[in-house]
C-alpha positions as CSV (number, residue, x, y, z in Angstrom):
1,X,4.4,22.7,-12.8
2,X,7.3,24.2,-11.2
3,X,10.2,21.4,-11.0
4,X,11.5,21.3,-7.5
5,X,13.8,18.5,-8.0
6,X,12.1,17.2,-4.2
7,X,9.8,14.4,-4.3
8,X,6.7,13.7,-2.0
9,X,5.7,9.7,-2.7
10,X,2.1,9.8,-0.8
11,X,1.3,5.9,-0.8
12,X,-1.8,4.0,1.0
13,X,-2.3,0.7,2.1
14,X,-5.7,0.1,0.8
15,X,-7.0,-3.3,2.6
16,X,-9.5,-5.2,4.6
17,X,-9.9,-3.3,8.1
18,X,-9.0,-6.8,10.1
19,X,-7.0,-4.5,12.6
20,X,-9.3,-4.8,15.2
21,X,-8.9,-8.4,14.6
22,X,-5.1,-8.0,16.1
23,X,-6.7,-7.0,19.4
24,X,-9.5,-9.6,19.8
25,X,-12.3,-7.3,18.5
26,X,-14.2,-9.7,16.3
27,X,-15.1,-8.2,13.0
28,X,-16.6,-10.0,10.1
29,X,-15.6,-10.4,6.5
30,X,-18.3,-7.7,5.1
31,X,-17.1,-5.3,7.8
32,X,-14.0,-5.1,7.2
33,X,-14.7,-4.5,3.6
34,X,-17.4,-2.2,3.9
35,X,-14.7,0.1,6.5
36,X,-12.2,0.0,3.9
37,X,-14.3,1.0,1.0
38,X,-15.8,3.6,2.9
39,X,-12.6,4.9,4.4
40,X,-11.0,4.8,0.2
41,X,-14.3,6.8,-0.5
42,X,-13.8,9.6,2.1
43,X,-9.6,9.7,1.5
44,X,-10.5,10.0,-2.5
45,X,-12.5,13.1,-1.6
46,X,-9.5,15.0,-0.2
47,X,-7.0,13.4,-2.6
48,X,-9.2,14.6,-5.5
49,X,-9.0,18.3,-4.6
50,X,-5.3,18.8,-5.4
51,X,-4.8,16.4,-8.5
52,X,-1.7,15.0,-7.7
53,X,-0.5,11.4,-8.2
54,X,-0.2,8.7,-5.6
55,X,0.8,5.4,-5.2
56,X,-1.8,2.4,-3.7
57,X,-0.5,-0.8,-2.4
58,X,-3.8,-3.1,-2.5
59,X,-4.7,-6.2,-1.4
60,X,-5.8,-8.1,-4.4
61,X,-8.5,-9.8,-2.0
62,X,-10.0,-5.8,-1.5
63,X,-9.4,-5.3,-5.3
64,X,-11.5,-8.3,-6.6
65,X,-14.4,-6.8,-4.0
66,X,-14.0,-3.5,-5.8
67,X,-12.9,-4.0,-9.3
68,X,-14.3,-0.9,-10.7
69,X,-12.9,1.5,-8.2
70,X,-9.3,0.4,-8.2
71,X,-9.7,0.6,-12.5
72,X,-10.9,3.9,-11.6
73,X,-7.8,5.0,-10.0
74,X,-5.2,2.9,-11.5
75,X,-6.2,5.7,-14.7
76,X,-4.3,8.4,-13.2
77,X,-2.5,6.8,-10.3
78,X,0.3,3.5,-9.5
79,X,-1.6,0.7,-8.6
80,X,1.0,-1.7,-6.1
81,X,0.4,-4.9,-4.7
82,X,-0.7,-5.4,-0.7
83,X,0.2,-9.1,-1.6
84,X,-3.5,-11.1,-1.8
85,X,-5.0,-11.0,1.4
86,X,-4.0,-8.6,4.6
87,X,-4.2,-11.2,7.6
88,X,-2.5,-14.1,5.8
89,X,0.8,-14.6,3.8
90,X,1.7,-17.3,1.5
91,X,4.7,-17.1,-1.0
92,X,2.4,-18.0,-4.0
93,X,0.5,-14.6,-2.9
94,X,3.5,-12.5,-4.2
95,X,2.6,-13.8,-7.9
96,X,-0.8,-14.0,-8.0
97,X,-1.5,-10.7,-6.3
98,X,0.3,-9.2,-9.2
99,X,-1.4,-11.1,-11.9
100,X,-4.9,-10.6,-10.2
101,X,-4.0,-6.9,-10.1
102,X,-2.7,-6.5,-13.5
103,X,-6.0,-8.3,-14.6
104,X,-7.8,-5.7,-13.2
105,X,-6.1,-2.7,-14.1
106,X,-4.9,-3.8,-17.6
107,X,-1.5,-2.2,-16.3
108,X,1.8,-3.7,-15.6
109,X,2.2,-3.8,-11.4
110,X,5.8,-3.3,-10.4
111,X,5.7,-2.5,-6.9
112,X,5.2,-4.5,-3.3
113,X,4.3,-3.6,-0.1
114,X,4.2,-6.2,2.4
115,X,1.2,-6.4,5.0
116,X,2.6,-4.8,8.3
117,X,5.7,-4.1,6.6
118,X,6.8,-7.6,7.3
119,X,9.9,-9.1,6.0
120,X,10.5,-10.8,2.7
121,X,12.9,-12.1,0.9
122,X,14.3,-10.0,-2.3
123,X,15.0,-13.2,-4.7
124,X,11.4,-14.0,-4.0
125,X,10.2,-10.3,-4.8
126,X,12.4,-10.4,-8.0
127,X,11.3,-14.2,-9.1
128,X,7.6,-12.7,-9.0
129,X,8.5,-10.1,-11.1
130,X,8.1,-6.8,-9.0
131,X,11.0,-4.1,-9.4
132,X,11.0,-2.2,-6.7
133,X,10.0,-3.3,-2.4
134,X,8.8,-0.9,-0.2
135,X,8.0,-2.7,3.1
136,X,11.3,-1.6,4.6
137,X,10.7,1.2,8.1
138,X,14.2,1.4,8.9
139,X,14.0,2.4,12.5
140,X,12.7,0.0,15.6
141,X,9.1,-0.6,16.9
142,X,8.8,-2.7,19.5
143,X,7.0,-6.0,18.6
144,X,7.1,-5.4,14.8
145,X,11.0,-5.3,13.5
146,X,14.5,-3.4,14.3
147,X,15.7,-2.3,10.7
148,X,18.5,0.2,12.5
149,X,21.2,-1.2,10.7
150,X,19.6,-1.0,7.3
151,X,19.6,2.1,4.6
152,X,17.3,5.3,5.3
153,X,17.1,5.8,1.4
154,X,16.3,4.1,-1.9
155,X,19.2,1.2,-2.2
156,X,18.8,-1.7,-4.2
157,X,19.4,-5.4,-3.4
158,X,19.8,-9.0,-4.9
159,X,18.0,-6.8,-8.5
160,X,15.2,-5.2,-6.1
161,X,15.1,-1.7,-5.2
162,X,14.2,-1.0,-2.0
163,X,12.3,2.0,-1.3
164,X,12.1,2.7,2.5
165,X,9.9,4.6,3.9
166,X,11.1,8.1,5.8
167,X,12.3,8.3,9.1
168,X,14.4,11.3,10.2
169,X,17.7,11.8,9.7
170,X,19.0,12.4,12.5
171,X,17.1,10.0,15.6
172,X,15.6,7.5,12.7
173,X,12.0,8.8,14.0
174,X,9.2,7.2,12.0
175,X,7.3,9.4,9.8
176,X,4.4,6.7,9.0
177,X,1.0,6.6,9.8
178,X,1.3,6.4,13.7
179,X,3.1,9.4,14.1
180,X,1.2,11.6,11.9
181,X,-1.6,10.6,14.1
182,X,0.1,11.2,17.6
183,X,2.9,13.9,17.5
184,X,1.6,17.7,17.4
185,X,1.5,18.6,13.9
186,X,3.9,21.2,13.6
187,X,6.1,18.8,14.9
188,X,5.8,16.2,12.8
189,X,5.9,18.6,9.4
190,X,9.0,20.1,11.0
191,X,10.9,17.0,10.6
192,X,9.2,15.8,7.3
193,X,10.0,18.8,5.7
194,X,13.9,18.9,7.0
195,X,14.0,14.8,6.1
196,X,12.5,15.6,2.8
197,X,14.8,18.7,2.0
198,X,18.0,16.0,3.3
199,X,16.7,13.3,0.9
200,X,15.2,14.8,-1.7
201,X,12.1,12.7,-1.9
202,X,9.5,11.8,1.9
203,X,8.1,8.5,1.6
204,X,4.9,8.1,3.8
205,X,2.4,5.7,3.9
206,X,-1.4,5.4,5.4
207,X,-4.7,3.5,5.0
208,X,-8.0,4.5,3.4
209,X,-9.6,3.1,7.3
210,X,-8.0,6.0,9.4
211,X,-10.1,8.3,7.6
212,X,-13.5,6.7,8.1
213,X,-14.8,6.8,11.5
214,X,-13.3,3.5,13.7
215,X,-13.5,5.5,17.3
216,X,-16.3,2.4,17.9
217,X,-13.5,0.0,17.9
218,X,-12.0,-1.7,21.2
219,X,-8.4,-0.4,19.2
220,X,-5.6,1.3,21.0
221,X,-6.3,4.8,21.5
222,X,-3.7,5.8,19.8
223,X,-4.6,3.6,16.7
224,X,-8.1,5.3,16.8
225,X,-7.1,9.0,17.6
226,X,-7.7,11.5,14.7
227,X,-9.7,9.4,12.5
228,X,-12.4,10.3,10.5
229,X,-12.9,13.5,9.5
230,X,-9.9,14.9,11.5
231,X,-7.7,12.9,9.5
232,X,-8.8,14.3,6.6
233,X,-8.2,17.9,7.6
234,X,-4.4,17.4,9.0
235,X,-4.4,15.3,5.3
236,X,-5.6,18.7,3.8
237,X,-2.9,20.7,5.4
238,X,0.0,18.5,5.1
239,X,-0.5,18.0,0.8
240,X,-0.7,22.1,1.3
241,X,2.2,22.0,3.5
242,X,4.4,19.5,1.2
243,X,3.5,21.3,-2.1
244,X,5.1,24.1,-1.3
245,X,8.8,22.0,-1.2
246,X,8.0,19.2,-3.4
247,X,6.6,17.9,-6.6
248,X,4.2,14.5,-6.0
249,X,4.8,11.6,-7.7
250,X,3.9,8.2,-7.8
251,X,6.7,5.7,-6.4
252,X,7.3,3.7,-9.7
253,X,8.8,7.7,-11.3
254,X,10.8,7.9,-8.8
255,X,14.8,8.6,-9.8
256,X,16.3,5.0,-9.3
257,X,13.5,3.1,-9.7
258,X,14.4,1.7,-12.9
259,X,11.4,0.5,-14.8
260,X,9.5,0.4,-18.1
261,X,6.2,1.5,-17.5
């Protein structure tokens, strides 16, 4: 492989589907399984085309459902932890997540990514023994956090690396899940590519559910747009677009995330 000293980490939240949940659709245990599964299964079939390596944050509640599939991909890709379960957060998660993961896999977990990105502290990160955070979207969305004043790129803290996902360089626009989905895609690759070619590595992040079929779902519209098989065709095009500026790499071989692996 041709080294293009330019990084693409392609991570996925793989989780429950208790979205709908946020929005007073009631959706039961099995359900929200069986949609994730289903939505790992579909995103596996496009990922498997280009043999890359990714990285995938999972909820140790999803990976004790499917023990066999995460094994399966912890062989050639990162497993991270999603903490235990998506819809509820206890400090004791950040330990046992790992250890339940690491169980599984039979592979050390060093990375964290916080449900919904939500805040945490890094002496708690560090005392459960992760390296590296990256639940940091350092730009503002209404509702969820205002991280405007914090680092674009990789910076560590308190021990812990944080690992940011993109925004652009210039206006801090997301580059995360909802605006793959809703800005015309030329658009979006424009500034992925520019903030990748800036930074030298793009950190985005999406879940196995968006490319499953969830248009059912009394969800936002523009939760709901371009799932399914849409989603796996801009997918498609965007790994073809990327490859041609960066090498793909899971998040723990990243330069500065220190680590023995």
């Amino acid at each position: 492989m041709k080294q293009l000293n330019r990084f693409t980490l392609l991570t996925f939240d793989v989780e429950e589907f208790d979205l709908p949940l946020e929005y007073g659709c009631a959706i039961s245990v099995l359900e929200q399984m069986d949609t994730g599964y289903d939505g790992l299964k579909k995103l596996q079939q496009v990922l498997h085309i280009y043999n890359q390596a990714y990285t995938f944050f999972t909820t140790a509640n999803f990976a004790s459902q499917y023990p066999d599939e995460i094994r399966r991909l912890s062989e050639s890709n990162e497993i991270g932890s999603h903490t235990f379960f998506h819809s509820s957060f206890e400090e004791r998660h950040l330990l046992e997540s790992r250890i339940t993961l690491e169980n599984i896999t039979g592979k050390k977990v060093i990375g964290l990514r916080m449900p919904r990105l939500q805040a945490v502290s890094p002496e708690l990160v560090q005392q459960a023994g992760y390296i590296y955070n990256s639940s940091i979207n350092p730009s503002w969305l209404p509702g969820r956090y205002n991280n405007l004043s914090k680092p674009r790129t990789l910076y560590k803290q308190l021990g812990v690396v944080n690992v940011p996902v993109s925004v652009s360089s210039n206006f801090r626009i997301p580059l995360f899940w909802l605006a793959f989905k809703n800005l015309p895609y030329a658009i979006y690759k424009k500034m992925a590519i520019h903030t990748l070619k800036k930074d030298g590595y793009l950190s985005l992040y999406f879940h196995p559910w968006e490319f499953t079929e969830i248009t059912q779902y009394n969800i936002p519209f523009y939760i709901k747009r371009h799932s399914g098989t849409c989603m796996q065709e801009r997918l498609h095009q965007l790994i073809k677009d990327l490859k041609k500026d960066s090498d793909f790499i899971c998040m723990r071989d990243l330069p500065g995330v220190q680590c023995t692996h």
